[in-house]
C-alpha positions as CSV (number, residue, x, y, z in Angstrom):
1,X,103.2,-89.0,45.5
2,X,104.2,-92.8,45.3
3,X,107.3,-92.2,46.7
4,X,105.9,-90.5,49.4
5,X,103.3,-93.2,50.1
6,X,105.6,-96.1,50.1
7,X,104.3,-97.2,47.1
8,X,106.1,-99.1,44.0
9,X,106.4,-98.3,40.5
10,X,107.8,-99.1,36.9
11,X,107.8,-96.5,34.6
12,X,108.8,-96.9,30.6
13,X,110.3,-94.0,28.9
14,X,111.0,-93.2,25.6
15,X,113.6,-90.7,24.2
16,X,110.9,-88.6,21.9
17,X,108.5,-88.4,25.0
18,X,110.4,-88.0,27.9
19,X,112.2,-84.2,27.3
20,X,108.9,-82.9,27.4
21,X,108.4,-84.1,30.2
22,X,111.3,-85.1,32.2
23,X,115.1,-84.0,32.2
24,X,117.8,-86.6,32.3
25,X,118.3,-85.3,36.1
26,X,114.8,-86.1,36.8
27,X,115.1,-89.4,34.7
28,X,117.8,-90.7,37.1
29,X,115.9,-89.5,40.6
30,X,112.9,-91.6,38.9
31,X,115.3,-94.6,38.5
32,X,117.0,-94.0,42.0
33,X,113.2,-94.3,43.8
34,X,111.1,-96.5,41.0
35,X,111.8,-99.9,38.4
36,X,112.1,-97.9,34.9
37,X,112.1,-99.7,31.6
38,X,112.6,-98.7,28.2
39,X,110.1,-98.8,25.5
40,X,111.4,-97.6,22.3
41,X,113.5,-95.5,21.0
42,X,110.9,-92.6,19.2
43,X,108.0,-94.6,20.2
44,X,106.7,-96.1,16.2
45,X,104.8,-99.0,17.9
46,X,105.8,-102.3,18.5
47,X,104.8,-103.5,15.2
48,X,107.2,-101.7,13.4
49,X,107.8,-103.5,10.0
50,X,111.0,-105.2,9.3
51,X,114.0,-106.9,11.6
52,X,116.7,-103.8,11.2
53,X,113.9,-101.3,12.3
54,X,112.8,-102.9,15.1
55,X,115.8,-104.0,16.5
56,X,117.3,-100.6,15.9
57,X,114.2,-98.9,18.0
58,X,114.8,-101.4,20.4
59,X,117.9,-101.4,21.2
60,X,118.5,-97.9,20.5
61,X,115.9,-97.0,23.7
62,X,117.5,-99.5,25.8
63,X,121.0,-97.4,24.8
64,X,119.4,-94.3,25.8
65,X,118.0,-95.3,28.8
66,X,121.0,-96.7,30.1
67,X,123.1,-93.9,29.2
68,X,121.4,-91.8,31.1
69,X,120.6,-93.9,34.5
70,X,124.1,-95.5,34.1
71,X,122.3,-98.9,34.6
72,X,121.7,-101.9,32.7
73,X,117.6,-102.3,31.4
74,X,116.4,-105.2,32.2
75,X,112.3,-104.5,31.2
76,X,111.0,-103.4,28.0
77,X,107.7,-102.5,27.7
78,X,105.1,-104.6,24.9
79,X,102.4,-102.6,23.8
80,X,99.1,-104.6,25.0
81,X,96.1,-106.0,22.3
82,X,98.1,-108.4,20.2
83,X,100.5,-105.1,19.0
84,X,103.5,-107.3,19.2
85,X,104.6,-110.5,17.5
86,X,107.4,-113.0,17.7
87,X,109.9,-110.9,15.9
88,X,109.5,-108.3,18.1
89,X,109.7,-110.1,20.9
90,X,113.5,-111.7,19.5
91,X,114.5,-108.2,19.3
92,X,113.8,-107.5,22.6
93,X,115.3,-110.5,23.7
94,X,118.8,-109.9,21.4
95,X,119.0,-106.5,22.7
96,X,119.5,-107.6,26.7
97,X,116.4,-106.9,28.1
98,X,115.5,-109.7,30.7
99,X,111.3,-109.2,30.9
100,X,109.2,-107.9,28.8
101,X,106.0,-106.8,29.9
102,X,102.5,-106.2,28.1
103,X,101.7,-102.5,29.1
104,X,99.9,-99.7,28.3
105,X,101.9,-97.1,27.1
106,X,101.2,-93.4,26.2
């Protein structure tokens, strides 16, 4: 529908949500039309405890994401209401995303 409006659109995706809801196919028509981002990789929150799990979620959703759209990810998604601190936010940083965005996520 937003595609058919000329309308624009990000959408994050994560690899434990998204095969219920979209196949790789209709991951990459998404990315061909719309911004996508990554979020994590099973979607624990952005205050997951410790460096090596965060960066691990992190990275790991970026890895996916790109696998599958063939493209680099240059936005990761923040969970909004203070769910994120500064560690997190190195993580994201360290793993190649370029913006990072406070969003609401599923």
């Amino acid at each position: 529908m937003l595609f058919r409006h000329g309308l624009a659109g990000t959408f994050y995706l994560t690899e434990i949500i998204a095969p219920n809801r979209l196949s790789e196919s209709g991951i990459r028509m998404l990315a061909e039309r719309f911004g996508v981002g990554a979020h994590t990789l099973n979607h624990p929150g952005s205050t997951t405890p410790g460096p090596a799990s965060k960066k691990s979620e992190i990275a790991g959703g970026e890895a996916w994401l790109e696998g599958i759209t063939g493209a680099p990810v240059v936005l990761f998604a923040i969970r909004p209401s203070g769910r994120s601190d500064r560690e997190t936010k190195q993580a994201v940083r360290r793993a190649g995303s370029r913006r990072a965005q406070f969003v609401h996520s599923p």
